[in-house]
Backbone bond lengths (Angstrom), bond angles and torsions (degrees), N, CA, C in turn:
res aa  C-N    CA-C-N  psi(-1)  N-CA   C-N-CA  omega(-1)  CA-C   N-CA-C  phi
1 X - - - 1.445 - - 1.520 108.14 -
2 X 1.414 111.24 115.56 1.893 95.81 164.96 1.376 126.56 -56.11
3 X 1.094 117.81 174.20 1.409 146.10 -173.44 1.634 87.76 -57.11
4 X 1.145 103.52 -94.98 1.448 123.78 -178.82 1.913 97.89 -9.02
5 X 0.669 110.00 -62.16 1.673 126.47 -164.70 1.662 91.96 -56.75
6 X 1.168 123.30 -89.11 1.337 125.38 170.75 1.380 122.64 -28.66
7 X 1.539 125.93 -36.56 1.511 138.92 171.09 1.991 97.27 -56.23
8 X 1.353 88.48 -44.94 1.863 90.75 -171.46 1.480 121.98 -75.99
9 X 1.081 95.76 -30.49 1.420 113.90 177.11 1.838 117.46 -86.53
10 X 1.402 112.46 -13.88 1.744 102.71 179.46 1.202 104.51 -67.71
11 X 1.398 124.54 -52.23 1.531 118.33 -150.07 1.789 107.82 -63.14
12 X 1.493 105.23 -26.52 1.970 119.98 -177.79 1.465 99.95 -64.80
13 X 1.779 111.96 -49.78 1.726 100.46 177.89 1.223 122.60 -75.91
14 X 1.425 119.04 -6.72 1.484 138.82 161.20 1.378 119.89 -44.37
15 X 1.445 106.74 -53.01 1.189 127.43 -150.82 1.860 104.30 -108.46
16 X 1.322 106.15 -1.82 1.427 113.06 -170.70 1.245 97.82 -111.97
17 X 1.653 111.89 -43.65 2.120 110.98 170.21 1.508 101.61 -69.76
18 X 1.230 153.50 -35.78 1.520 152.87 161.47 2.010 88.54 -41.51
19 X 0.955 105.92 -84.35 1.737 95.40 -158.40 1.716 110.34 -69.80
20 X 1.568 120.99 -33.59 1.079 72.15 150.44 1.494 155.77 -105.71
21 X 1.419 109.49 41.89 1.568 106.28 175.40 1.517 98.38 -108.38
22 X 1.470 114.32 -12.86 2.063 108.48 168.88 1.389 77.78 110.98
23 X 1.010 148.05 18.00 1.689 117.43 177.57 1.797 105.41 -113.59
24 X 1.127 93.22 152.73 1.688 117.21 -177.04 1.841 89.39 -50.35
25 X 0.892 104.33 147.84 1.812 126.94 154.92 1.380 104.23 -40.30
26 X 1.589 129.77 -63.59 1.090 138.74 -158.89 1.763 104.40 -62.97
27 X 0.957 77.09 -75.60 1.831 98.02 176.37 1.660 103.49 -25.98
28 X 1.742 103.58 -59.98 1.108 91.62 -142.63 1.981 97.40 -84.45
29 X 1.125 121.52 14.57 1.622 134.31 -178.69 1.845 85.64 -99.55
30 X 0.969 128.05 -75.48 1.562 120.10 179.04 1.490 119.86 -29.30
31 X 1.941 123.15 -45.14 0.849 102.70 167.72 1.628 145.26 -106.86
32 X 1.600 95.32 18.29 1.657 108.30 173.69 1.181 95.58 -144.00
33 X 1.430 106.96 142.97 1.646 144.17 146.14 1.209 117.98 -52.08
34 X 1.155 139.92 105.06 1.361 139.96 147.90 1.124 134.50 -69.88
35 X 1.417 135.17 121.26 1.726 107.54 -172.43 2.109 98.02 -153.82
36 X 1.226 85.70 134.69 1.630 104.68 173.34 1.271 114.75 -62.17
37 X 1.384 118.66 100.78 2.173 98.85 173.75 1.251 98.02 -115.29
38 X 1.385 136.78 115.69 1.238 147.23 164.20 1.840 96.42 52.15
39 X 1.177 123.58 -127.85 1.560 127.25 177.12 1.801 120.34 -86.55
40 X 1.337 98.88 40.37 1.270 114.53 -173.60 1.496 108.98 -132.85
41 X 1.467 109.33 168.58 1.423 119.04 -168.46 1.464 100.46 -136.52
42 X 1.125 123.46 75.95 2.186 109.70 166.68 1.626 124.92 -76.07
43 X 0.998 88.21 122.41 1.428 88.19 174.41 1.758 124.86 -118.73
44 X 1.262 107.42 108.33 1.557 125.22 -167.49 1.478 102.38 -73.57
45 X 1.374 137.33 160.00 1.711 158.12 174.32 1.220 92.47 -106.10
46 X 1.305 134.99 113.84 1.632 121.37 172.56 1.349 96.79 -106.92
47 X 1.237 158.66 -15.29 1.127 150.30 163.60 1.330 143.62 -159.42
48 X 1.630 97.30 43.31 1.987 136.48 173.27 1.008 112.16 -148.00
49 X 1.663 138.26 146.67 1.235 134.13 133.62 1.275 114.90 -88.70
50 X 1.429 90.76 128.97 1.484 100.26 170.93 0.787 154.32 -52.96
51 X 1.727 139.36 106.13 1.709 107.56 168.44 0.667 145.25 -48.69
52 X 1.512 135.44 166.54 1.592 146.65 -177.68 1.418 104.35 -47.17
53 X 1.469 118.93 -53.01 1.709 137.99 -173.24 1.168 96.54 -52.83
54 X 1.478 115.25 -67.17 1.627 127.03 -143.91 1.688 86.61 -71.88
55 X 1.325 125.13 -55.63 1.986 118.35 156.92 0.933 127.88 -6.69
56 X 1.259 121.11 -66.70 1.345 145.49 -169.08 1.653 99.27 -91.86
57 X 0.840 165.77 5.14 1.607 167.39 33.59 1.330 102.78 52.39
58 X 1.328 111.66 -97.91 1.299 136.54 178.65 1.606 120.25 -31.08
59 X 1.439 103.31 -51.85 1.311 112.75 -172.89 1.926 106.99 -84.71
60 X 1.048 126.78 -2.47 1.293 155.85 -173.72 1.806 106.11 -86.43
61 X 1.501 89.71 -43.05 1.892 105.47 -153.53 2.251 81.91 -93.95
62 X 1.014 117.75 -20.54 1.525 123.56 -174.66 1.900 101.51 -82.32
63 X 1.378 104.68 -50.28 1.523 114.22 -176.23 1.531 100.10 -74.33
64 X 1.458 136.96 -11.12 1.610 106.47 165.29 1.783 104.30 -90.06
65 X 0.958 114.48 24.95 1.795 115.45 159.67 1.348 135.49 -121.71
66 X 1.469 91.13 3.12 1.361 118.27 174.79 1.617 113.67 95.31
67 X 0.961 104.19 21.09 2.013 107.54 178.76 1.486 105.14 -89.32
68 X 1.529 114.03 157.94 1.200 100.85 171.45 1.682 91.04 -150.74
69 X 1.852 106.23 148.84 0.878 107.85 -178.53 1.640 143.01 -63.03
70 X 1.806 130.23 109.13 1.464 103.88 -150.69 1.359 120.46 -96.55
71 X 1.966 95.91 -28.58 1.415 111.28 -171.43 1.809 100.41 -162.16
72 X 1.579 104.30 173.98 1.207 126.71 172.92 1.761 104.36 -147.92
73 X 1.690 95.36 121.41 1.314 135.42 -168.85 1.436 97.10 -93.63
74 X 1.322 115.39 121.02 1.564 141.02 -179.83 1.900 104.46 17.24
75 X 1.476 91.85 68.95 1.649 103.89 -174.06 1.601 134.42 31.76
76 X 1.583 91.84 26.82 1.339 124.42 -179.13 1.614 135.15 -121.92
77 X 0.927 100.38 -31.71 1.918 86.01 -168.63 1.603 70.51 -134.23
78 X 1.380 112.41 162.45 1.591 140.57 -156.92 1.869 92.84 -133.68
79 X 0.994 106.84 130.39 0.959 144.80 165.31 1.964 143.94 -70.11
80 X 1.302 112.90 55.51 1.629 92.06 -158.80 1.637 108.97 -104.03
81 X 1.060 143.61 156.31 1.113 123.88 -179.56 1.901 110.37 -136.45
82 X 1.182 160.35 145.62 1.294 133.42 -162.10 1.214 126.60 -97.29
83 X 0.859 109.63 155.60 2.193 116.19 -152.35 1.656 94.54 -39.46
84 X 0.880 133.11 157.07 1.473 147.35 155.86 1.421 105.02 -63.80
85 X 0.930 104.95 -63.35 1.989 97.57 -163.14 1.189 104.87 -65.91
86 X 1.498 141.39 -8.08 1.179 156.49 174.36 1.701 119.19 -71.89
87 X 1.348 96.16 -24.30 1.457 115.66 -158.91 1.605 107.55 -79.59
């Protein structure tokens, strides 16, 4: 997927992990980082740890765009990258 594509597409999975975990837009940009790495998606906690639920939420709100979860980076930033066969 290019860059471009992923640039267009963050703010929609933005806005789809905000509703579905119930939190305002605002809120939910204050408390995670989003960031593009090549064909990847990280997503940082800047000031919560998460629950198990709100996890499983999150990683839920990534798989209706076709991401799937790959890894977690020093029990911190989440990892998604998009399905292969999709690609």
């Amino acid at each position: 997927m290019a860059a471009s594509k992923f640039d267009d597409t963050l703010a929609a999975i933005e806005l789809n992990a905000a509703r579905k975990l119930n939190w305002d837009y605002k809120q939910f940009k204050e408390c995670f980082s989003f960031t593009v790495n090549q064909e990847a998606i990280e997503i940082a906690p800047k000031k919560i740890q998460l629950q198990e639920s709100d996890l499983q939420t999150l990683k839920q709100a990534l798989l209706d765009y076709g991401f799937q979860y790959k890894k977690t980076v020093n029990d911190f930033i989440l990892v998604f990258e998009q399905d292969v066969e999709l690609r």
